[in-house]
Every structure is written in structure tokens, then in C-alpha cells.
C-alpha atoms as one frame of an Amber mdcrd trajectory, in Angstrom:
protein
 135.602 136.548 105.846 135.626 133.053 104.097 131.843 132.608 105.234 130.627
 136.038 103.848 132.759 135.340 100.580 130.752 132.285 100.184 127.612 133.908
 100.684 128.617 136.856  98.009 129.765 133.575  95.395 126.452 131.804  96.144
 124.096 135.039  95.654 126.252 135.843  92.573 125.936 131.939  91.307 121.898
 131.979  91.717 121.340 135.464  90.294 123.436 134.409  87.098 121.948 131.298
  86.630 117.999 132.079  87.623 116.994 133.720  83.936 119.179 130.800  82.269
 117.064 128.186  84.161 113.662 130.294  82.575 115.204 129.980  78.845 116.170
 125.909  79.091 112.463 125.672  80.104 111.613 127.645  77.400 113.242 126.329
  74.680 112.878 122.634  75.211 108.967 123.538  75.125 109.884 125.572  71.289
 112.052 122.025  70.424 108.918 120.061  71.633 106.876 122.050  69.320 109.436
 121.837  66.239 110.022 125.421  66.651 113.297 127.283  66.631 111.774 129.485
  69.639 113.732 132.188  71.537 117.481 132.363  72.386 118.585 130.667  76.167
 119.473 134.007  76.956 116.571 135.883  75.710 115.301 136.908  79.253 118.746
 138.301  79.999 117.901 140.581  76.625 114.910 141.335  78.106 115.845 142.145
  81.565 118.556 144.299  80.203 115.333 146.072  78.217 113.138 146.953  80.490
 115.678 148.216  83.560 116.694 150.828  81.166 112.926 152.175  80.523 111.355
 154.478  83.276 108.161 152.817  84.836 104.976 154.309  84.302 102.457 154.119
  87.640  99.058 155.001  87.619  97.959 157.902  89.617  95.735 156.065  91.839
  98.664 153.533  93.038  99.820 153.848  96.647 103.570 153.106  98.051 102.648
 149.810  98.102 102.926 149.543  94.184 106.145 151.248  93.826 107.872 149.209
  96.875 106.452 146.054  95.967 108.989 145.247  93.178 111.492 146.173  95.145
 110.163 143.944  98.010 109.770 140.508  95.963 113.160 141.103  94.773 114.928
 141.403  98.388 113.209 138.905  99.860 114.177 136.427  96.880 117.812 137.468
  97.152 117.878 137.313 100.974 116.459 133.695 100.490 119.083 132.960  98.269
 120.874 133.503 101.065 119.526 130.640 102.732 120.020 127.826 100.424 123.670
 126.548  99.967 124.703 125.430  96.207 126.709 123.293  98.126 127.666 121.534
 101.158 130.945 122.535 100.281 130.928 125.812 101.360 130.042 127.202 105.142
 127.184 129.454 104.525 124.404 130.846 106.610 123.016 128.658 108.549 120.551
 128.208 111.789 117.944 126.501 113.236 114.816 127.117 111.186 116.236 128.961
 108.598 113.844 126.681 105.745 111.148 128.051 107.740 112.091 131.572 107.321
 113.145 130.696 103.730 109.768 130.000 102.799 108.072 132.702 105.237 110.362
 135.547 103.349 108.714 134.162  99.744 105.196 134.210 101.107 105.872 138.076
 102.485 107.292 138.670  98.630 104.002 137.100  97.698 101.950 138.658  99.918
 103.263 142.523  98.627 102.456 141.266  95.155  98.832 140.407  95.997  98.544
 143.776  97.426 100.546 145.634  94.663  97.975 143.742  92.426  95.099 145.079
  94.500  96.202 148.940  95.042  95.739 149.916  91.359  92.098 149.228  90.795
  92.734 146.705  88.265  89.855 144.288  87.379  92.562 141.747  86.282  94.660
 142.480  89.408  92.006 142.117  91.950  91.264 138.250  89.977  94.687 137.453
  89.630  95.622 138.548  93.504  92.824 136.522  94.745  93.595 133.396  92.536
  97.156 133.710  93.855  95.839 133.524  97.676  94.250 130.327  97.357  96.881
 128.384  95.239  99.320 129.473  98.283  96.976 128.842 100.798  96.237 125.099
  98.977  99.928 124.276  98.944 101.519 124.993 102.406 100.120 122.351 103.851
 102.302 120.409 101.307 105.350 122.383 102.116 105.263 122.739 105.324 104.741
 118.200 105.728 107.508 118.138 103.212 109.913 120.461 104.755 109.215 118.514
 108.472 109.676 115.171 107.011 113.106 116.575 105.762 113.586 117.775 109.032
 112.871 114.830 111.152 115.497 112.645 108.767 118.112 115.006 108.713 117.385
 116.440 113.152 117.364 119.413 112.244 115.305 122.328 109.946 118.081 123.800
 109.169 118.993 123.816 105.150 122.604 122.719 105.379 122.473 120.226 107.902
 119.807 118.642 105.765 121.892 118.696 102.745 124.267 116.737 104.654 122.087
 114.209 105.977 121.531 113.526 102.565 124.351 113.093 101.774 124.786 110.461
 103.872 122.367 108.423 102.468 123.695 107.638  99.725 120.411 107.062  96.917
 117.716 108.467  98.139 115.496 107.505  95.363 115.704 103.562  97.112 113.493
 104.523 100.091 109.863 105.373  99.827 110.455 108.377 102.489 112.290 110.400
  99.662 110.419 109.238  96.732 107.212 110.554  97.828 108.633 114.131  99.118
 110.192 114.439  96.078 106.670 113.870  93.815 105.505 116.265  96.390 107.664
 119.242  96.058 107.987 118.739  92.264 104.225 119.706  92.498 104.548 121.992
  94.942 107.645 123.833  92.521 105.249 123.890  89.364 102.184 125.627  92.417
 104.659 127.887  93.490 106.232 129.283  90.295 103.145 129.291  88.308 103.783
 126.961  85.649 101.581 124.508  83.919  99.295 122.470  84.865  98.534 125.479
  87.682  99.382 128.645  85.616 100.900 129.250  82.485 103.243 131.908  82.460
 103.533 132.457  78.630  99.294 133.522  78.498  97.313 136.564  78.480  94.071
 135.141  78.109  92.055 137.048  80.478  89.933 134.302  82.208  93.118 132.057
  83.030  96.209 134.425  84.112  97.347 134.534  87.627 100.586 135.397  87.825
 100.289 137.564  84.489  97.307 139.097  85.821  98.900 141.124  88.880 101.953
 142.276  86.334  99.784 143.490  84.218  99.899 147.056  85.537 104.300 146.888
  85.661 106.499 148.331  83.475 109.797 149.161  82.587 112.184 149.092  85.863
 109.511 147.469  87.949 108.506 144.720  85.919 112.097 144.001  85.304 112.494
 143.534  89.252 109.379 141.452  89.503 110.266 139.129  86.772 113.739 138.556
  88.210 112.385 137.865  91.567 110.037 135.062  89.855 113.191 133.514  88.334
 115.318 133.537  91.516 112.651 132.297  93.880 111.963 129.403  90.790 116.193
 128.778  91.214 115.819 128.661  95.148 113.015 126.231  95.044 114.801 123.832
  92.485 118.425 124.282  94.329 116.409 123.000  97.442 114.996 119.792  95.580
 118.394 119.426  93.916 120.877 119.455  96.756 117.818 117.539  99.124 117.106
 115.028  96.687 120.204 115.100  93.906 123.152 114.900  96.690 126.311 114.978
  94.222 128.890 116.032  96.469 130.097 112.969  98.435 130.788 111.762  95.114
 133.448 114.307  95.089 136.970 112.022  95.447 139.275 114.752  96.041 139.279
 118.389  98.219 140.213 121.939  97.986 139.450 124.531  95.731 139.417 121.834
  92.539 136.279 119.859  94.889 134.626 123.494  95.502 134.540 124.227  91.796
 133.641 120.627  90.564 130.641 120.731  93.483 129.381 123.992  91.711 129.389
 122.145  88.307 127.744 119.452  89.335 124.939 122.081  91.008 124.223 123.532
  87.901 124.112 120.266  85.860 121.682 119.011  88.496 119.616 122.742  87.869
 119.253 121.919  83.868 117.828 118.516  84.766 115.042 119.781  86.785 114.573
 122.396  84.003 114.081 119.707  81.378 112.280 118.109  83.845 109.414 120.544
  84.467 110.140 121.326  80.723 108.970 117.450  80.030 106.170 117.931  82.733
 104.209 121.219  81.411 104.871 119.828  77.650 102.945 116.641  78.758 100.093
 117.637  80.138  97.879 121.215  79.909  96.374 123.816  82.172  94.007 122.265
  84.676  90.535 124.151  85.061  90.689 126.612  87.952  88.609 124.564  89.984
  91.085 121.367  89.423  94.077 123.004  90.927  92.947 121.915  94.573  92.585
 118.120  93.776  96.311 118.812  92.484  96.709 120.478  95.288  95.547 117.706
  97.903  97.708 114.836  95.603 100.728 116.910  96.846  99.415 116.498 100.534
  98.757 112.982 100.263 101.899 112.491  98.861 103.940 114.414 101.564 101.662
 112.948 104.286 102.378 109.322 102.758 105.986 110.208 103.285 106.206 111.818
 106.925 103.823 108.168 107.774 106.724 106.231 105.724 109.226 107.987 107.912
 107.695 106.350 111.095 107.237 102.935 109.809 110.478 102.290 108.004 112.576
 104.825 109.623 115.581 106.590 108.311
């Protein structure tokens, strides 16, 4: 009972916080720019919106339009799931569960290529097939990252890598962890479609990716796939948080006071990295389409660099 009470605190604590995480990011770009700009909470507004309005679907979509929203959504709340807020609390956990963390994102993505597809759409088909190749660039990086973790930590399992990290103390003094971390900062800003790789704020016709396949969503639907976007964005950052950020053996005392505390601490750690890829996309600009893969292969070299350092300085 305590272990599924966990779980239902830690789905509850990521669903909450995922459209907060969108509006930080948001509105230190608006401060950047000497604007007022929207409210934090403006994409709980707008959430709120669009669940009340009915969808409209095209008569030529299949079941694969109307189930992918529903799809991205699940498998974004099933992986947060997967990744503990803290190291505090016994959660789910196995052997290889960051490898089915990241293989039930890529199915979410997958249904969204194909969702983009079904329609017709001219924008859908461009924005699909865009999509394919920044995932396929990037798990290379992921996958090197997520192994280099592993082999530290003996194990590819999420917790008991949070709690070799723990251990470490700073991880930011070894060159192992530095270089992962460069990596899956890059490989956060890929995934999530966020500048320099996609900007999620455009509509320009000849540069949307994500934008392009939800053009053809509405109401209900829409609402679904834009949550899923901002959980999955949470899941990634609560991995390079707790991975990278370890707060909790700073914690002096235990019990329920150490549980709350730890959760505090997560979600100061969360608005970091939010004004941290808030500082990245508001210093530096949309690379060219045909850029993203040199971006892409500086994430490999740096993950490669640190599974090398791994072997020649050791733990």
C-alpha cells in the first residue's frame, strides 16, 4: 500500500507541476524580451479551455487520429511512473525500466507521426517526417548517456541510479558527469522541441515540427496532446535533476518532515532547469533544418567522450 501511495503522490506531483514548468520557460523568455508576457499559469487556463470544447476530426481520419491523443498521454503518465521525484520514496522499480521509459515515449511519438500522417495534411506529412529524423539523430545520444549512467550506478534501473548518485557527492567534479550532463541537456531541448531544434511558439510553415502534426487537433484532443508534451518535458528534466542535481543526502533529518523537504527541493531543482533552457533558447536561435544533425552528433560526441571517461578515470 505505501509503494502504490507513492506512485499515486508522484504521478499527482508531475502532472501538477508539468504545465507550471512550460509557463517559467515562458515567461523568463517575455522578461528577456522586456515584455510582461503571459501568466505562469496560463497553460493551466488553456488546458482547462480546450478539454471543455468537442474536437472536430476530419472525415478522412482513421482510429489512429482519434486514439493517438489518448496514446501520447498514457504512455507519458505511465512513464511518470518510472521516474522517482525522489529517492525518498520506494517506487517502481526494475531492471531496465530507463529503457522502457524511453521506449514508451518513442511509441507516444511514433502514434503522433502517424496521427500526423492519417489526415492528409501537407503540413502533417512534413512535420511527421521532420520528427523521425530528429528522433532517429538523437538516440544514439540517449541511449550512450543512459549506459554510461548505468555502468556508474550497476544497474539501468532509475532508482538505483539516483542513489548511486547520491553517493557521489558533486558530480559536477568528474568529467564522467559533466559531459552526460551537456549531453542530455541537448538531448532535452531535441526531444521536447525547443529552440535551437524547434520552436514551439511558431507557425511559420517552412520551420514547424512539432506544431506541424497538431495542426489538425482541437478541442479535447489537442488538450491531451499538449499535456503529454509537458509531462514527457517534466520526466526528461526530473531524470537530469535527480541524476545530476542529487539533493537528498543533504537531507539531515528523516520521516515524513525529510519526505516533504526532498519534494521541495525536487521542484526547486525543476525551476532551475526551466530557467536554464529558458537562458539557453533566449541565447541562441533556430538552427537551419539541415544544422540540427551537427547538433545532433555534438550530443554523441559528448556522451561518447563520457562513457570513454568512465573507463579511464573510473567511478
Amino acid at each position: 500500500m505505501i509503494v502504490i501511495a507513492n506512485n499515486l503522490i508522484q504521478l499527482l506531483v508531475i502532472l501538477l507541476l508539468a504545465p507550471m514548468v512550460d509557463g517559467i520557460i515562458k515567461k523568463c523568455k517575455s522578461l528577456s524580451q522586456k515584455r510582461q508576457g503571459s501568466p505562469v499559469l496560463q497553460m493551466y487556463y488553456d488546458l482547462f479551455k480546450l478539454i471543455r470544447k468537442e474536437s472536430v476530426v476530419s472525415d478522412t481520419a482513421s482510429w489512429i487520429y482519434k486514439a493517438t491523443p489518448y496514446i501520447v498521454f498514457s504512455t507519458a503518465a505511465v512513464g511518470a511512473l518510472l521516474v522517482p521525484i525522489s529517492t525518498l520514496m520506494p517506487s517502481v522499480q526494475f531492471s531496465g525500466d530507463i529503457i522502457l521509459l524511453f521506449s514508451l515515449l518513442a511509441l507516444g511519438r511514433f502514434f503522433m507521426c502517424l496521427a500526423a500522417l492519417d489526415t492528409g495534411s501537407t503540413f502533417g506529412g512534413m512535420g511527421s517526417s521532420r520528427e523521425a529524423l530528429i528522433s532517429s539523430l538523437i538516440e544514439p545520444s540517449i541511449l550512450l548517456s543512459i549506459f554510461t549512467i548505468g555502468l556508474i550506478a550497476d544497474s539501468t534501473s532509475i532508482h538505483q541510479m539516483m542513489r548511486a548518485m547520491t553517493e557521489v557527492g558533486n558530480p559536477f567534479l568528474h568529467p564522467v558527469y559533466i559531459l552526460t550532463f551537456l549531453a542530455m541537456l541537448i538531448i532535452i531541448l531535441a526531444e521536447t522541441s525547443r529552440i535551437p531544434v524547434d520552436d514551439p511558439a511558431t507557425h511559420l510553415e517552412l520551420t514547424m515540427v512539432h506544431e506541424a502534426m497538431l495542426l489538425e487537433y482541437s478541442g479535447r484532443h489537442l488538450a491531451l496532446m499538449e499535456y503529454g508534451a509537458a509531462v514527457k518535458q517534466l520526466i526528461l528534466m526530473t531524470l537530469v535533476a535527480n541524476l545530476f542535481l542529487p539533493m537528498d543526502q543533504l537531507i539531515p533529518f528523516a520521516g515524513e518532515g525529510a519526505f516533504i523537504l526532498s519534494i521541495a527541493l525536487y521542484a526547486v531543482r525543476v525551476i532551475f532547469l526551466s530557467v536554464v533552457i529558458a537562458i539557453t533558447e533566449i541565447s541562441t536561435v533556430k538552427f537551419r533544418f539541415f544544422s540540427i544533425p551537427n547538433l545532433a552528433a555534438l550530443s554523441f560526441i559528448l556522451s561518447f567522450l563520457g562513457f570513454l571517461q568512465y573507463f579511464v578515470l573510473g567511478r
